[in-house]
PAZAPA-4460 file (N, C-alpha, C; in steps of 0.05 Angstrom, whole numbers, plus 32768, in hexadecimal, padded with zeros to 4 digits):
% residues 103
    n_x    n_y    n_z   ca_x   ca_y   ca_z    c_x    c_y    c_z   seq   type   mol
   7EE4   7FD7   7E9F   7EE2   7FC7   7EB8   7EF7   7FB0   7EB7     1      X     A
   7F06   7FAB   7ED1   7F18   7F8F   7ECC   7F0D   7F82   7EE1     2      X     A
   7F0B   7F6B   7ECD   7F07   7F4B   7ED1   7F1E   7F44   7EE4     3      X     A
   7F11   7F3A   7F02   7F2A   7F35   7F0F   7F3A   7F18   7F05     4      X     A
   7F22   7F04   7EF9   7F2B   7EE7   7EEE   7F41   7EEC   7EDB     5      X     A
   7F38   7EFA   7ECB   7F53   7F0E   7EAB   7F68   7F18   7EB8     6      X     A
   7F5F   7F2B   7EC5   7F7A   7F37   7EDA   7F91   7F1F   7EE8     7      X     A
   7F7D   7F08   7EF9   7F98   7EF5   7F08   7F9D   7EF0   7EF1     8      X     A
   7F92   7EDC   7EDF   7F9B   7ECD   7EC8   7FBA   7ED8   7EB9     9      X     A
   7FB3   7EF6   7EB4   7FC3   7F09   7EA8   7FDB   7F03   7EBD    10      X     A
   7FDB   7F0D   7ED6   7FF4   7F0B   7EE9   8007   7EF2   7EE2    11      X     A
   7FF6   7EDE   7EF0   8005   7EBC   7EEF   8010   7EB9   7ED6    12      X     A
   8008   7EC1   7EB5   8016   7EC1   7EA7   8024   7ECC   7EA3    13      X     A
   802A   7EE2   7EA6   8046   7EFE   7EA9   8057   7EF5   7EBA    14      X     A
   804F   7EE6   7EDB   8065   7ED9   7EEA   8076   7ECE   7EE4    15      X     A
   805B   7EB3   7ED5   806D   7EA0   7EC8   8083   7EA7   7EB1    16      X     A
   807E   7EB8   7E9D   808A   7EBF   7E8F   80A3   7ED0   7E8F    17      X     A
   809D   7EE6   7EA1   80BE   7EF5   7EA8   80CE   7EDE   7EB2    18      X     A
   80C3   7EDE   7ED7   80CD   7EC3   7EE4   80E0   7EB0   7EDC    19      X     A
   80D3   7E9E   7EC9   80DF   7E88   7EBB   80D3   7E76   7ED7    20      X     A
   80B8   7E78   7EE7   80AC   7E69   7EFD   80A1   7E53   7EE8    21      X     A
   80A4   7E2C   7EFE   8092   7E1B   7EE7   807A   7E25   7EEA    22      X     A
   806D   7E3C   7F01   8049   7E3A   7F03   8042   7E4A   7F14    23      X     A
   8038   7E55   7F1A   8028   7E73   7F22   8003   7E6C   7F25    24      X     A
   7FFB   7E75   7F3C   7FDC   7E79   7F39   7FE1   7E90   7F4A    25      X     A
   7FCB   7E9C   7F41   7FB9   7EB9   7F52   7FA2   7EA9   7F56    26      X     A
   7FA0   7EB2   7F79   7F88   7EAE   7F8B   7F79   7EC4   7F96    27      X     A
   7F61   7EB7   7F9E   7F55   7ECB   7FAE   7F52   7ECA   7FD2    28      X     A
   7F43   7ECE   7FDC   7F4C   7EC8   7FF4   7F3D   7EB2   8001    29      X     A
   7F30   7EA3   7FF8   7F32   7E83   7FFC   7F45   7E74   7FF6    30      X     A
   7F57   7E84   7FE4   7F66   7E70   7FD8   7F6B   7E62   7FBE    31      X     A
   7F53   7E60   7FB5   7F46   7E55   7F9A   7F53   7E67   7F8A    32      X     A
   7F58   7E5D   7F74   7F63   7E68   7F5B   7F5A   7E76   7F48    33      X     A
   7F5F   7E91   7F42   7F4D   7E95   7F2F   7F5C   7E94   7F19    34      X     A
   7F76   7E99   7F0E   7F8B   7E94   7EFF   7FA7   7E85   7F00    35      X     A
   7FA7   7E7C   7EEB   7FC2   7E6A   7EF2   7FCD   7E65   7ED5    36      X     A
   7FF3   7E64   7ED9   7FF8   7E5F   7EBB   800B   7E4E   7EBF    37      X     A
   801B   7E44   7EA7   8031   7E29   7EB2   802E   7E15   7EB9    38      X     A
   8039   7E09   7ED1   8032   7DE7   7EDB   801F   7DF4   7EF1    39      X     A
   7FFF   7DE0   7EE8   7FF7   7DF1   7F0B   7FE0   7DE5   7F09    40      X     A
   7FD0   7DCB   7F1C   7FE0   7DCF   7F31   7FFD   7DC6   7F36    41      X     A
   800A   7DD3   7F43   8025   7DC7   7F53   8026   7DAA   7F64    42      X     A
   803A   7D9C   7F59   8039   7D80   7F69   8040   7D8A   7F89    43      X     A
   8032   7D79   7F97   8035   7D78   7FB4   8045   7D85   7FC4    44      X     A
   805E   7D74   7FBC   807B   7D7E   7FC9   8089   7D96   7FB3    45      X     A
   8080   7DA4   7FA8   8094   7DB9   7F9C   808A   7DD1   7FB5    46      X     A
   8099   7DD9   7FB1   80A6   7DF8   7FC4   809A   7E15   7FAE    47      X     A
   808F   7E1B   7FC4   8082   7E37   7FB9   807E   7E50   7FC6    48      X     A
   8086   7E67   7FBC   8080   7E87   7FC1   8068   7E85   7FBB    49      X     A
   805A   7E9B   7FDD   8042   7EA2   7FDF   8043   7EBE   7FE0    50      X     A
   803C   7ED5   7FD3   8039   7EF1   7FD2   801F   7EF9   7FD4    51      X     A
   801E   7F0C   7FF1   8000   7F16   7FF7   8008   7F31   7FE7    52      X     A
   7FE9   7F36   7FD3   7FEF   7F41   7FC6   7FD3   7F5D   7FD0    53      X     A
   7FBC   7F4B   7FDE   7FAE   7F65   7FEC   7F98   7F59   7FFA    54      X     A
   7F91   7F69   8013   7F7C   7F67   802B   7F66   7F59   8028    55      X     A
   7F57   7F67   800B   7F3F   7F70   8004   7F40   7F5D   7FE6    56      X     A
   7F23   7F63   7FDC   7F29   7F62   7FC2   7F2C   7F49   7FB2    57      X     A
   7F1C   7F3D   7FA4   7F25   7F24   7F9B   7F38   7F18   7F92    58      X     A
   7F51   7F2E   7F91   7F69   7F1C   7F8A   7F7D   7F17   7FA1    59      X     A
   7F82   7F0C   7FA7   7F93   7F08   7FC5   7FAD   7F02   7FC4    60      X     A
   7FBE   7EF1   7FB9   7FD4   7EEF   7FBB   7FDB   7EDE   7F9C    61      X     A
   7FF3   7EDE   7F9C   8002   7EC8   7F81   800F   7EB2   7F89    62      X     A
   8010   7E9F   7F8C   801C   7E87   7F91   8034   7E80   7F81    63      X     A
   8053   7E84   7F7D   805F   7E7F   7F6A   8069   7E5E   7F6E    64      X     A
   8076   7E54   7F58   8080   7E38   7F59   80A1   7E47   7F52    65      X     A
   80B7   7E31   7F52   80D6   7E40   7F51   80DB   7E4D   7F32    66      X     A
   80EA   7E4C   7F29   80F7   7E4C   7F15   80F2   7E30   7F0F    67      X     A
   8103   7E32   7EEC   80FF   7E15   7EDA   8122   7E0D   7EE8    68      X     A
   811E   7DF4   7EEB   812D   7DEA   7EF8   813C   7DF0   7F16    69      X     A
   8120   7DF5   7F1E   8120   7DF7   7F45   812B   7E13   7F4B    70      X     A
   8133   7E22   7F3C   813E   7E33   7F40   8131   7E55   7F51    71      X     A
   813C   7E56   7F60   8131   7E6E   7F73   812A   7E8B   7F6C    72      X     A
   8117   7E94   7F69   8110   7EAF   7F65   811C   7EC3   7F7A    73      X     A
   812D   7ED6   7F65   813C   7EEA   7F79   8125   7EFF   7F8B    74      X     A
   812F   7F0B   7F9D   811C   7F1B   7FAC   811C   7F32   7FA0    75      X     A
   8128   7F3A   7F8F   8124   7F4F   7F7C   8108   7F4C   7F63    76      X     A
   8105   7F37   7F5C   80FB   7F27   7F4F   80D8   7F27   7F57    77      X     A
   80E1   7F1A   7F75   80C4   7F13   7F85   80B9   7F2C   7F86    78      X     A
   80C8   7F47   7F95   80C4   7F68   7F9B   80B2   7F6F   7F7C    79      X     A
   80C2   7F6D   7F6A   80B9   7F73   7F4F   8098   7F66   7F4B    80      X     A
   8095   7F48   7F48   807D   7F3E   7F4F   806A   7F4C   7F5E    81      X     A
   8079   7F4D   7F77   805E   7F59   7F8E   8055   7F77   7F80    82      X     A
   8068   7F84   7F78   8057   7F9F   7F71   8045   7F9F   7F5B    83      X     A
   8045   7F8F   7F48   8036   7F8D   7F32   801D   7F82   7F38    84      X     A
   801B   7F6B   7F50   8014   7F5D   7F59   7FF9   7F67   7F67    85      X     A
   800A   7F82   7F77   7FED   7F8C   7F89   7FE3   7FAA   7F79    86      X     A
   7FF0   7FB0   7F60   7FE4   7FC2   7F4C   7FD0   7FB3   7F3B    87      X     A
   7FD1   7F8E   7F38   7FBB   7F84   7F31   7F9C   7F84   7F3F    88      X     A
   7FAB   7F7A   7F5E   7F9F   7F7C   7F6B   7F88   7F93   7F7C    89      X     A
   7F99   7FB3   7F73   7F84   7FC9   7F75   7F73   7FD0   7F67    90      X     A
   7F72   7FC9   7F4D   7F6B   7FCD   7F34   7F56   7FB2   7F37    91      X     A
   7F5F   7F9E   7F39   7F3F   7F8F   7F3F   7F26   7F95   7F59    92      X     A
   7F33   7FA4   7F68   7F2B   7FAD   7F86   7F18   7FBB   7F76    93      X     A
   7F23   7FCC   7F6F   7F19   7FED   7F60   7EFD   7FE0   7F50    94      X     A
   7F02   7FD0   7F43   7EE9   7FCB   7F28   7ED6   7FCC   7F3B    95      X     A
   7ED5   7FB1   7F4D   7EBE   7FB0   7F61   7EAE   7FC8   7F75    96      X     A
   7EC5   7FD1   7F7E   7EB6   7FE8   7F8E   7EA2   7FF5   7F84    97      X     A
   7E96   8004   7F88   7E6F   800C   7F8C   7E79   802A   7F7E    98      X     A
   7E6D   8032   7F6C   7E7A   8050   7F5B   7E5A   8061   7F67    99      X     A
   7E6B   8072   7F79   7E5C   8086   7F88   7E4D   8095   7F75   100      X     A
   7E37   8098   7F7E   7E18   80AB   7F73   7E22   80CB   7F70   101      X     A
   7E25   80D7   7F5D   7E2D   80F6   7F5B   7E06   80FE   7F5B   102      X     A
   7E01   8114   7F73   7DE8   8129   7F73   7DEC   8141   7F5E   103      X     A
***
């Protein structure tokens, strides 16, 4: 079974780490955080990538912070993110769903 809290946790650190991002959280769809790695929270005025990562499901999107030294994440980069992102995100979907009764 995956833990969707383990699962974001897992993401925001892998962001942060390929990335070279100061800070990363995975949310759910309030918003609230369930994982976060790096500088986080983010001061006020820093600039941040928001990736919807799915509909449903308690994981909802990734919030990235730039690169270390302001520096911009390529869109090759972000693309890369998002797919890993909403393969986290089905896979926590999945745990929850209701495992149908075999007669």
């Amino acid at each position: 079974m995956i833990d969707p809290v383990r699962a974001a946790e897992h993401l925001a650190k892998e962001a942060v780490s390929e990335l070279d991002a100061t800070g990363a959280a995975v949310v759910d769809a309030s918003g609230a955080v369930l994982g976060s790695a790096g500088t986080w929270p983010l001061p006020p005025d820093m600039p941040t990538t928001r990736i919807a990562l799915a509909e449903e499901g308690p994981i909802r999107a990734i919030i990235l912070a730039p690169g270390k030294g302001g520096r911009a994440h390529s869109a090759a980069d972000l693309a890369a993110l998002e797919e890993v992102g909403r393969l986290s995100a089905s896979a926590a979907q999945l745990t929850l769903a209701p495992t149908p009764t075999r007669r």
